[in-house]
C-alpha positions as CSV (number, residue, x, y, z in Angstrom):
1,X,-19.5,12.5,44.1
2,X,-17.4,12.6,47.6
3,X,-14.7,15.0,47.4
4,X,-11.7,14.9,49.2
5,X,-10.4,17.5,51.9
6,X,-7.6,18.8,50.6
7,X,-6.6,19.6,54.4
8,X,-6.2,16.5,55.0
9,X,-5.2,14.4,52.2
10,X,-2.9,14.5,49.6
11,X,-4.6,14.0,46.0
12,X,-2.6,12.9,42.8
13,X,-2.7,16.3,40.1
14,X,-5.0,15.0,37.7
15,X,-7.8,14.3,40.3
16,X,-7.5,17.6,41.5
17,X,-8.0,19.1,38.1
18,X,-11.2,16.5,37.6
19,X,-12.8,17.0,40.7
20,X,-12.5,21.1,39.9
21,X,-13.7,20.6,36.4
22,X,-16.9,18.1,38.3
23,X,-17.7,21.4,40.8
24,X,-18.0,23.6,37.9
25,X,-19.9,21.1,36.1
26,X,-22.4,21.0,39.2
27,X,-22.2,25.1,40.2
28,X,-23.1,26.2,36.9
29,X,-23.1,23.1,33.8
30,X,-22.2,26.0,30.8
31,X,-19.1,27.0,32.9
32,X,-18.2,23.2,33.3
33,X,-18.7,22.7,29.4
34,X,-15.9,25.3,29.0
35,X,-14.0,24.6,31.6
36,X,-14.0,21.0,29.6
37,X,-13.4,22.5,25.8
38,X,-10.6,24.6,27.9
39,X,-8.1,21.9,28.9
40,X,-8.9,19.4,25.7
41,X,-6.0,19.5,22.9
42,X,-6.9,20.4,19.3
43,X,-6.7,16.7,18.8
44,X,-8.9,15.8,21.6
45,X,-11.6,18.5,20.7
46,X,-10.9,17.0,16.6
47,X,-11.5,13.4,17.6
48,X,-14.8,14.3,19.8
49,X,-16.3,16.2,17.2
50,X,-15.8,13.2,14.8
51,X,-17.3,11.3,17.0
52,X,-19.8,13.1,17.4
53,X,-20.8,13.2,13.8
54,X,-19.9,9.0,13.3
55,X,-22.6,8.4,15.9
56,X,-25.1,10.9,13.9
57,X,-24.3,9.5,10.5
58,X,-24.4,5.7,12.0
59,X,-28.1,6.4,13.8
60,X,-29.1,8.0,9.7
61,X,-27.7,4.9,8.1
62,X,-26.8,1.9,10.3
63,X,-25.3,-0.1,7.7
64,X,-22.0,2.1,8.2
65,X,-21.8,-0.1,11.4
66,X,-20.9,-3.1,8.8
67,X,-18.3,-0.9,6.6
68,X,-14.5,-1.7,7.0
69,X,-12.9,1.1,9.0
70,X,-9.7,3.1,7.7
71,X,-6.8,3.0,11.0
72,X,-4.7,5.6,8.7
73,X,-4.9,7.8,6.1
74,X,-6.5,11.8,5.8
75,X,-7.4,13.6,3.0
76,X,-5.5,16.4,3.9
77,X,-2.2,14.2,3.5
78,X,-2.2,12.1,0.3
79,X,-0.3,10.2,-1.4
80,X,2.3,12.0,-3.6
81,X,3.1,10.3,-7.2
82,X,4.8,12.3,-9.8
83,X,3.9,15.2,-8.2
84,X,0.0,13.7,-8.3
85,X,-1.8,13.6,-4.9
86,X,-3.8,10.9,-4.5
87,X,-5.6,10.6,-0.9
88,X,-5.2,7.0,0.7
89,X,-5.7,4.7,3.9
90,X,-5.0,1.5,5.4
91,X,-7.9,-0.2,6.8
92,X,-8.3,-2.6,9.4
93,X,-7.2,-5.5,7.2
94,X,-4.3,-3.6,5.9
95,X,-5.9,-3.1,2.6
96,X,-4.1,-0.2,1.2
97,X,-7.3,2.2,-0.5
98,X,-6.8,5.0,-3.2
99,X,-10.4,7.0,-3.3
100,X,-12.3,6.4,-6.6
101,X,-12.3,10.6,-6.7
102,X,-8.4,10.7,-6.2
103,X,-7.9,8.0,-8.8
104,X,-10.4,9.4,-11.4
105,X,-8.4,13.5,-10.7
106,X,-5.3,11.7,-10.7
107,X,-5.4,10.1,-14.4
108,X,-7.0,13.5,-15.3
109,X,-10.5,11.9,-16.1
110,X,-13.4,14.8,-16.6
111,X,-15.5,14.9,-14.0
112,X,-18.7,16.3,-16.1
113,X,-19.9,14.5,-19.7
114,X,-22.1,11.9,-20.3
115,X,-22.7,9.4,-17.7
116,X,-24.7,5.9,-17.1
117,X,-26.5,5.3,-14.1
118,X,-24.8,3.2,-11.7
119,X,-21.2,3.8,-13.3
120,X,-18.6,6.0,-11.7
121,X,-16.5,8.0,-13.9
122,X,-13.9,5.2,-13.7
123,X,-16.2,2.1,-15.0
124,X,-17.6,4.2,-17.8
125,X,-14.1,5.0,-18.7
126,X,-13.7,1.2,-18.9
127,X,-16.2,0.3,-20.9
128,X,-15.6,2.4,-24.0
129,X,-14.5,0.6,-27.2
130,X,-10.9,2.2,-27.3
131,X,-10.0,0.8,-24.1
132,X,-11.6,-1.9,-23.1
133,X,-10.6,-4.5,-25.0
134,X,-7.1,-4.0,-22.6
135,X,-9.1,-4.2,-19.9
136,X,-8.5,-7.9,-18.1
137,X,-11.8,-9.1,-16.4
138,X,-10.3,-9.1,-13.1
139,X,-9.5,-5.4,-13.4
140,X,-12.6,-4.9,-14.5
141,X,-14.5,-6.8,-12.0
142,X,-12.4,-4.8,-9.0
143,X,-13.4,-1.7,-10.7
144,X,-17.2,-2.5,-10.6
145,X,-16.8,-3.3,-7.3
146,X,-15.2,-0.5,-5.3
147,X,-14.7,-0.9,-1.5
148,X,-16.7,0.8,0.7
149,X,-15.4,1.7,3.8
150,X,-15.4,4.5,6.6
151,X,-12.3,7.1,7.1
152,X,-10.4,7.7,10.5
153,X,-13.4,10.6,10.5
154,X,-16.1,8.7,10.1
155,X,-16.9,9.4,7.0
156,X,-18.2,6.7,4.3
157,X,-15.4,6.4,1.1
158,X,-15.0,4.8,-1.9
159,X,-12.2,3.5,-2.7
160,X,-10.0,0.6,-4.4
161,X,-7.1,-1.6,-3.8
162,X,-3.9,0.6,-4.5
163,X,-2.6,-1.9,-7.0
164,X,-5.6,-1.2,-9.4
165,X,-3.9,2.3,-10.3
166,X,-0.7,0.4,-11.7
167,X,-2.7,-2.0,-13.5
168,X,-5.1,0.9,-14.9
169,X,-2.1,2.6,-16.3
170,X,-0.6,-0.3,-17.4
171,X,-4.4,-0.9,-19.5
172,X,-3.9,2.8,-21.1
173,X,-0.5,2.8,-21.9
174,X,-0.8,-0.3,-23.6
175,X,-3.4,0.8,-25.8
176,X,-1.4,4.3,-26.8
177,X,1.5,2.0,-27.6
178,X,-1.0,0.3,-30.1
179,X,-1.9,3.4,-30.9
180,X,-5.9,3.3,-30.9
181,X,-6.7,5.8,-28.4
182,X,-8.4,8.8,-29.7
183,X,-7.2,12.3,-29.0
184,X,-8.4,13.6,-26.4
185,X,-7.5,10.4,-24.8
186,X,-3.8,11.1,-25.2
187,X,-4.0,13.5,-22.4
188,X,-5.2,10.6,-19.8
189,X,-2.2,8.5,-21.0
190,X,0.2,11.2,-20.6
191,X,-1.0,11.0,-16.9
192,X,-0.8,7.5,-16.4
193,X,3.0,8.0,-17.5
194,X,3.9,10.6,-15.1
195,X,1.9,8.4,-12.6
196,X,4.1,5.0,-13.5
197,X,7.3,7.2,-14.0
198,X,6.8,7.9,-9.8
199,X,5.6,4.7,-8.8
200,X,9.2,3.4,-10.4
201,X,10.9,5.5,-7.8
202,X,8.4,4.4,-5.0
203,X,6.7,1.2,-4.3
204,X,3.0,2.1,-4.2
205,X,2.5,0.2,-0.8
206,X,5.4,1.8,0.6
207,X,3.8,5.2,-0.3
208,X,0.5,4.6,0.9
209,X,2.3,3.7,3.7
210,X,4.3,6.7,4.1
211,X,1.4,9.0,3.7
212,X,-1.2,7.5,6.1
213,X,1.8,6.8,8.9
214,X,0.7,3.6,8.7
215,X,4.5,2.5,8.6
216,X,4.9,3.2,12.4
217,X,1.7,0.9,12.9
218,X,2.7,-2.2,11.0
219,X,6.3,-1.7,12.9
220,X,4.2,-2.5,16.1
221,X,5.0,-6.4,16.9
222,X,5.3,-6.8,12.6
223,X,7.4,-9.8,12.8
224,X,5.7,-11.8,14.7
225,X,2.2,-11.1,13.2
226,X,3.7,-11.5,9.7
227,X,5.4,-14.8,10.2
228,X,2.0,-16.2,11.5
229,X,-0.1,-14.9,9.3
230,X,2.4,-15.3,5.9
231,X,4.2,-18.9,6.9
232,X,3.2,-22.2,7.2
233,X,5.4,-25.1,8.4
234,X,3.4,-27.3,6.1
235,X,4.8,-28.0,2.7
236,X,2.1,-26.7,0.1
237,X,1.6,-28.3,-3.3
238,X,3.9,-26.6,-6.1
239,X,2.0,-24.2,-8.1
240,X,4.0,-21.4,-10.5
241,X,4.2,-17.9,-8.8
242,X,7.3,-16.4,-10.2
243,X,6.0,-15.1,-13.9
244,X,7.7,-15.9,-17.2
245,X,8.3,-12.0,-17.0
246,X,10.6,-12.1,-14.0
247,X,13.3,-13.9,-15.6
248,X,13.0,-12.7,-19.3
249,X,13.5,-9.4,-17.9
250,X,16.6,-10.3,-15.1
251,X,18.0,-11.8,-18.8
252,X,17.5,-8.6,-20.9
253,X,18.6,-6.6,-18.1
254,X,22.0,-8.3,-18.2
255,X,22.1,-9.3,-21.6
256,X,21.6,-12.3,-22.1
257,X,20.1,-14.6,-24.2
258,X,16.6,-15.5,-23.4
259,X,15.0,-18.8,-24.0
260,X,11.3,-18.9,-22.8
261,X,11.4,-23.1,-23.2
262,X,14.3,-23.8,-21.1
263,X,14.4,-24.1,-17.4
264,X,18.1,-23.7,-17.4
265,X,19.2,-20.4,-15.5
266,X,22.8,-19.4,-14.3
267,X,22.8,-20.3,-10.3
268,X,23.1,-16.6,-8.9
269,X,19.7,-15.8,-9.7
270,X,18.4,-18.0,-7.1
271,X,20.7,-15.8,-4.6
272,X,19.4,-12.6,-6.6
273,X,15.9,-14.0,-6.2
274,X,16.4,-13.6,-2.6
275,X,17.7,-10.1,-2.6
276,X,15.0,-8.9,-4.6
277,X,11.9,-11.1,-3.5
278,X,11.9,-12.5,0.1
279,X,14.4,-10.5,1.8
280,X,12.4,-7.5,0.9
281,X,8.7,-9.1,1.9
282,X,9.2,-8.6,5.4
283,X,11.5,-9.1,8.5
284,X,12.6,-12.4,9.0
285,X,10.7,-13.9,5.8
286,X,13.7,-15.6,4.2
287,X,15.5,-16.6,7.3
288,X,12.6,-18.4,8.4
289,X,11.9,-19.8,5.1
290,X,15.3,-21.3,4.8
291,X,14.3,-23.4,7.9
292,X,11.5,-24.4,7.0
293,X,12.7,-25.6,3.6
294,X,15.7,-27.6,5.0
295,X,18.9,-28.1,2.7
296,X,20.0,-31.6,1.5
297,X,23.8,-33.0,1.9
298,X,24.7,-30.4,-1.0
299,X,23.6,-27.7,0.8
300,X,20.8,-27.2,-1.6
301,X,17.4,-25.7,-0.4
302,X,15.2,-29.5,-0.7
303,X,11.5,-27.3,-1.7
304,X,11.2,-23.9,-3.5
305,X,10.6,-21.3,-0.3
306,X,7.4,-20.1,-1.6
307,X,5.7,-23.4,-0.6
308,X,6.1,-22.2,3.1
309,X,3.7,-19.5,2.2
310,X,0.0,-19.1,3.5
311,X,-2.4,-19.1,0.1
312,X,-4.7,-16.9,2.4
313,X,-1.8,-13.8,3.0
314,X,1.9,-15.3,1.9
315,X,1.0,-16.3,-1.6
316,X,-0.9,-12.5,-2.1
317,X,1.6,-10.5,-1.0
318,X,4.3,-12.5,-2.3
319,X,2.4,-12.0,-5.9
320,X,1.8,-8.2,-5.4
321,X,5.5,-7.7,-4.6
322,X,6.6,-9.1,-7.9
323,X,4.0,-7.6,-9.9
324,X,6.0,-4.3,-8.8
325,X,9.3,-5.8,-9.1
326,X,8.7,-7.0,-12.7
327,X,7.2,-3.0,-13.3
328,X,10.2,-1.9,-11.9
329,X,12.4,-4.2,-14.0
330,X,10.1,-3.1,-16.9
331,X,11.0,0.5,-16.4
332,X,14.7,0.0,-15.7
333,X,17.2,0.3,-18.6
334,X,19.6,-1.7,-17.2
335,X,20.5,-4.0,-14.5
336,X,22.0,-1.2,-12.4
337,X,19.7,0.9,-12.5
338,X,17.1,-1.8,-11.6
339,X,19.1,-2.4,-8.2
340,X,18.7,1.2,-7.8
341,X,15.0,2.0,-8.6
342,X,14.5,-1.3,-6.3
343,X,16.5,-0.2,-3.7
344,X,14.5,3.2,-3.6
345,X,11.1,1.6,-3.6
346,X,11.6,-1.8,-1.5
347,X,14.2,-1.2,1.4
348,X,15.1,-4.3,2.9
349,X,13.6,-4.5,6.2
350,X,15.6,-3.0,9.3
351,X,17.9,-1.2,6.7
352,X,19.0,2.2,8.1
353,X,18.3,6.2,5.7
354,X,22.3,6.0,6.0
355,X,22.7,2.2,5.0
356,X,20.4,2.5,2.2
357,X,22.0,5.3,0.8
358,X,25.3,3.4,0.9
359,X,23.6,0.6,-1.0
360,X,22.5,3.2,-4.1
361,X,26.0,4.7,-3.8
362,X,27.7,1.7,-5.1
363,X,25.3,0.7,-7.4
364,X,26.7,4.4,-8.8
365,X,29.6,3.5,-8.7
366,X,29.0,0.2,-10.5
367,X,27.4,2.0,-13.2
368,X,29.8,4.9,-14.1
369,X,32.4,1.9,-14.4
370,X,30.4,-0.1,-16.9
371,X,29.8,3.0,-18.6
């Protein structure tokens, strides 16, 4: 390469310090290697290394090449529930992942025993007589089917979708409440409570979230890759989403009285309903779906909001957001402390440490007054 005189040019820093590190490199190349490993950061010298060993393990087995890659997530920083770590990632479809080995430790399943060939600890679990009659065929059909994917590392993990931990424990506990779990089964239950018991004080999205750093990522231009992917200006044919369970339990919660034939409900839940649900699904959501919905000459919304919604990513994450606001409102006692666990697990979006914490301090204060 043509170096420059230093005599008689000026030369910016950094190529000074490259074209040293190249004469080294030609003078003697082991000197140049160091000179190299000298100036890279521990980070640097990490992410080399890993590539490194990704370009071994792909030439071994090429089909890695095809495997879903993690953006976030380490096994050195996992998820914390009830006290449980669980390791996690979001990959590049912003799947959030539990490992199959941090879900199997974390319900407290024995790792040794008998086994059945081409079962992991978790489908055999599954399958036996006790519990599996709780066991929906869509759990059961995610379980068999565990994604495969490659961490931030390179390495190849198994994994599933964090949501089938909440509906695992939901299986289990359901069958101690029947009480047909054997003994020694008691013990995996009595995980699955702790685990629940911390997922009501943390959404498990915003966790996984929290634990990979994927929330700084997803910040990153979120609103306007949200409202693409989530909305549609196209009015979709009306299908139920909001479960029966949603409103019997915003009924109980304030007790009143609940009738599962009627369509009549008292007005504020509709203004509720967009507290809890689409203020809380992302930035800009419920303004946008106002818009798109219109209002009539009484000022009334003329379509329900969730027909604005995508069926390929609106519709899901609507869905997954109420099957953990309906776990939260199954946990709560009562209405205030439902606004509470809610407020501690879904933020609303742009909401400040300081104005959240003002939020949960007068739902306090609500509560020692009804008290």
């Amino acid at each position: 390469m043509p170096y420059t005189c230093l005599s008689k040019h000026r030369v910016p820093p950094f190529m000074l310090a490259q074209q040293a590190y190249e004469v080294i490199r030609m003078l003697d190349p082991k000197k140049g290697g160091q000179e190299r490993a000298r100036r890279l950061s521990p980070e640097d010298r990490k992410r080399i290394a890993a590539s490194g060993a990704q370009a071994r393990w792909t030439k071994a087995d090429p089909t890695r090449e095809t495997l879903q890659k993690a953006v976030c997530g380490s096994a050195e920083e996992p998820a914390q529930i009830g006290g449980i770590p669980i390791p996690c990632y979001v990959l590049e479809d912003e799947t959030r992942v539990l490992t199959v080995r941090g879900i199997i430790d974390g319900m407290g399943l024995a790792r040794g025993g008998s086994m059945i060939a081409g079962m992991n600890r978790l489908e055999l679990f599954i399958s036996r007589n006790r519990i599996n009659p709780y066991v929906s065929k869509e759990l059961a059909k995610r379980i068999h089917t565990p994604i495969v994917f490659m961490t931030p590392t390179g390495a190849k993990a198994y994994g599933y979708d964090a949501e089938v931990l909440v509906e695992l424990c939901e299986t289990v506990l359901k069958a101690r409440q029947d009480g047909v779990l054997q003994t020694q089964q008691l013990r995996i239950a009595h995980q699955c409570e702790v685990l629940m018991r911390g997922l009501a004080r943390v959404g498990i999205i915003g966790l996984v979230d929290e634990a990979t750093g994927y929330q700084y990522v997803r910040a990153r231009n979120a609103l306007e890759k949200i409202l693409d992917k989530w909305l549609t200006k196209e009015l979709q044919p009306w299908k139920r989403q909001f479960p029966n369970d949603y409103y019997k339990r915003i009924f109980e919660l304030n007790d009143w009285t609940y009738d599962p034939d009627s369509l009549a409900r008292p007005g504020v839940i509709g203004h509720w309903t967009n507290d809890i649900v689409y203020e809380r699904l992302g930035p800009g959501i419920r303004e946008q779906l106002h818009e798109y919905a219109g209002r009539n000459a009484n000022g009334r919304l003329k379509h329900q909001l969730h027909r604005f919604l995508t069926t390929a990513h609106g519709i899901p994450e609507l869905q997954a957001h109420l099957s953990a606001v309906v776990a939260l409102m199954k946990a709560a006692m009562n209405w205030e402390q439902f606004k509470e666990m809610l407020q501690r697990a879904f933020p609303k979006p742009e909401t400040t440490l300081s104005m959240a914490f003002d939020d949960l301090e007068q739902i306090r204060k609500k509560q020692k007054k009804h008290s």
